[in-house]
N, C-alpha and C positions, 0 to 999 in steps of 0.2 A: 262423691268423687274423692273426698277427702279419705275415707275406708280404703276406695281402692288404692289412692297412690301411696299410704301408709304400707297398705299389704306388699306394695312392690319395694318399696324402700329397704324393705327387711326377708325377702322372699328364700324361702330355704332352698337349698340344689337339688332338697329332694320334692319340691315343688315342682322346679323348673324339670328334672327327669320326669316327671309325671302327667305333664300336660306334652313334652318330646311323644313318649309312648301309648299316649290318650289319644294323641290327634290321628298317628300313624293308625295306631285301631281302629276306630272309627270311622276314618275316611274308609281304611282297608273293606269294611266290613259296608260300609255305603259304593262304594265302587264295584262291591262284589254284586250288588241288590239291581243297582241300577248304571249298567257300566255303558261309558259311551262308545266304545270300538269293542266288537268282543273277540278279546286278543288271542290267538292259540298258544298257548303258551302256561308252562309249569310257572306258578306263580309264586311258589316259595323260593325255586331255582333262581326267577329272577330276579326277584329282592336279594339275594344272600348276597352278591357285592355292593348293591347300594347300602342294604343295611351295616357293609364294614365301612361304608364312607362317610354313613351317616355317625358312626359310632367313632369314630378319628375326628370326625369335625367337632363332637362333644367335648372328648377330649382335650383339644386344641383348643379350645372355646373356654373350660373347665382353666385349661393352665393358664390361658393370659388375661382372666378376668378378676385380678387382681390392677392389672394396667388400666381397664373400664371404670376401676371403685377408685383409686388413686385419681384420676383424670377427673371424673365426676364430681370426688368431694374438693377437689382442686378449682376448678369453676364455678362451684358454687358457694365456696369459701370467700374469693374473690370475685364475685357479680362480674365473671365475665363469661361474655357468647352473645349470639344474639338475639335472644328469647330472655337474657335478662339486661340487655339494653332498651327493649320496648318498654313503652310504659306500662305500668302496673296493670294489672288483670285477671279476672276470676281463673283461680283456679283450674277448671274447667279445660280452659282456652289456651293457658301457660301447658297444660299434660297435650291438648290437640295441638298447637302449633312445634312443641319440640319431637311426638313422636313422629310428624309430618317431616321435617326439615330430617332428622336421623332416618328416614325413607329415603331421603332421595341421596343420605349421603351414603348410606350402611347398603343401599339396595340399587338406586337408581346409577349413581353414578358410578361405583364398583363397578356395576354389571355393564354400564354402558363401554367404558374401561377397556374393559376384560375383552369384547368383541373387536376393538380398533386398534389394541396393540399388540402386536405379532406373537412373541412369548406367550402372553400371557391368556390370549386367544386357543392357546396346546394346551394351557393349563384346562380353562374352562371348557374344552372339549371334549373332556371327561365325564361333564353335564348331558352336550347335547347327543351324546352318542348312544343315548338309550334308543332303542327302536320301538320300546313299549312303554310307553309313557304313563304311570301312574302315580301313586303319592310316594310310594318309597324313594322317585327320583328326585321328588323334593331335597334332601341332603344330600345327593348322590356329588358331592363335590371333591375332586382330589386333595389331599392334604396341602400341597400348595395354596390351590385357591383358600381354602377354610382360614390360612393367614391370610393371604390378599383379603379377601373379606373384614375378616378383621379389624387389620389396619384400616379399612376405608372406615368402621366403623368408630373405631378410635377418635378418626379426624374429625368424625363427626361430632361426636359427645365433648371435643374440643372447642370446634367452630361453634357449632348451638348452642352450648353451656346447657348442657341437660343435667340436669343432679340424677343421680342413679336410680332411683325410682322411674323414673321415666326411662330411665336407660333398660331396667328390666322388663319395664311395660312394652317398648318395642319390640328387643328379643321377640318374647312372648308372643306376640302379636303375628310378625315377622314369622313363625316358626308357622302358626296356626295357618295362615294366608297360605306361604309356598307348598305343605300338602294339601289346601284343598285346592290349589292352581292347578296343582297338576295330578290330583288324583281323577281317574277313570271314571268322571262322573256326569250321566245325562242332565243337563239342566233346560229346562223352556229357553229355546233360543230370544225370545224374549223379555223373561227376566235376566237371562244374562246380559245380554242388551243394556238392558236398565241399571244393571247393576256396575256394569263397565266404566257410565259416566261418573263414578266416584269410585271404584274399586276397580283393584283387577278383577276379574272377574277370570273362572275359568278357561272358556275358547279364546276369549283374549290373549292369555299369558302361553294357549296352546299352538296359536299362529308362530310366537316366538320359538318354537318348535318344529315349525316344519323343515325339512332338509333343504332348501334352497333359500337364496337371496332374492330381493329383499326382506325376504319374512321373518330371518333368521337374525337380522338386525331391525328389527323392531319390537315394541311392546317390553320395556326393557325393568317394570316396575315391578312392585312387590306387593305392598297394599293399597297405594293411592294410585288412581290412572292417571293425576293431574297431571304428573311429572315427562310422560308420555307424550299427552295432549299440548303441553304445553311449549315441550321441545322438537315437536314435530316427527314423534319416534313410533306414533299410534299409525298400527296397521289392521286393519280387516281382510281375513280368509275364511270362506267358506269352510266350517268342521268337514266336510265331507270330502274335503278335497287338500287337506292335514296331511302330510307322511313327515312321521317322525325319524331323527336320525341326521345325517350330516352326509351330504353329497358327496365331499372328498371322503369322507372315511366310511364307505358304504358296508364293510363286513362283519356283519350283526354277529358271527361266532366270537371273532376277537375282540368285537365291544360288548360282549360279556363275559371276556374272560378277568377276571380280577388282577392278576398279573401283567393282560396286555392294555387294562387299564391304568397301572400305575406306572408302566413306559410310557402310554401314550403322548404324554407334554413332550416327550425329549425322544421323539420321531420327524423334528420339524416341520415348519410351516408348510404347507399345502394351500396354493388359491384355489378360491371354487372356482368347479365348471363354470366356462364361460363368462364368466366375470370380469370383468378388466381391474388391475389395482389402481388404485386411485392414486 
């Protein structure tokens, strides 16, 4: 343990670009093998806007992760957060309980966020507006959210007191989880099962995908399902019965066009069908 959170401590950009474009392969190249829907669809066509959204979030990520390293040595200069308010403990336990708490702030509760306030719901619809669902959508975030993001991740590395090592072991982490959530991939409906009550797991994270409510607000995690389970946000749907995409914004031409993607936050709210606002 002590290797690895060394290696993160000090992890080069050109590390972190390396394992962004390893994961994207791989899955790419594993979805192609064994794909769970088999979509009709030009596949380079449809990655070329997620891959510019995905490469803005880099970016964005790249410029304010100077704010991550400042914040981090800052907390852990002064033993404050709260992974170092507990008492002492292995190593081990200190890297599993702060990447766990930066889940649920960097991922859980962003994302839970993101669906229940109005704005910023336009923002993250940029996400679910993909109608074909595979690992490139994984980044497919508008430049707005990619700072909303951000910032939740900030608070977090604040509130937890994670020293940067751990901060990049989430990242990291974090990055690998959301393509393989959502890459195009057959798994035994029974390990994914299995794998659900500790991880997201694929069809898990692919419910939160389906175009209607309640499906679309639930399953709201990244790597841990606890966060889910625990706040009462865990939902099960049938893979076979999945349609991806967004009920109010049904027109798959303009939520592939890259331009009528980066209007789309500031086209105003739309309630779903049928739905009453709470």
């Amino acid at each position: 343990m002590e290797t690895i959170y060394h290696y993160f401590e000090t992890i080069p950009s050109l590390h972190r670009s390396i394992i962004l474009v390893s994961g994207i392969t791989f899955f790419w190249i594993l979805e192609g093998a064994f794909p769970l829907f088999q979509f009709n669809y030009k596949k380079w066509k449809h990655a070329l806007p997620n891959l510019f959204f995905t490469a803005t979030t880099i970016i964005i990520n790249f410029t304010l992760a100077f704010l991550l390293l400042k914040t981090a040595d800052w907390v852990q200069a002064n033993n404050f957060g709260l992974i170092n308010w507990l008492p002492e403990m292995p190593l081990w336990l200190y890297v599993v309980l702060g990447v766990l708490f930066l889940d649920f702030f960097g991922a859980y509760l962003a994302h839970y966020t993101e669906h229940k306030v109005k704005p910023l719901w336009m923002v993250h619809l940029v996400h679910h507006s993909d109608h074909k669902v595979d690992t490139t959508t994984a980044n497919r975030h508008h430049p707005i959210e990619s700072v909303i993001r951000f910032a939740f991740t900030l608070l977090g590395v604040f509130v937890v007191g994670t020293p940067i090592a751990i901060v990049m072991l989430y990242q990291s982490m974090s990055l690998i989880f959301t393509q393989f959530t959502h890459a195009n991939l057959k798994i035994s409906p029974k390990v994914d099962k299995f794998l659900s009550y500790f991880i997201v797991s694929p069809d898990m994270h692919k419910v939160h995908h389906h175009n209607m409510l309640p499906y679309t607000d639930s399953n709201y995690g990244n790597i841990f399902s606890i966060w889910d389970r625990i706040f009462g946000t865990y939902l099960e749907l049938d893979r076979e019965k999945i349609v991806y995409g967004v009920d109010t914004f049904p027109d798959e031409v303009k939520n592939s066009s890259l331009k009528e993607l980066l209007k789309q936050p500031f086209q105003g709210y739309r309630k779903p069908t049928g739905v009453e606002e709470v």
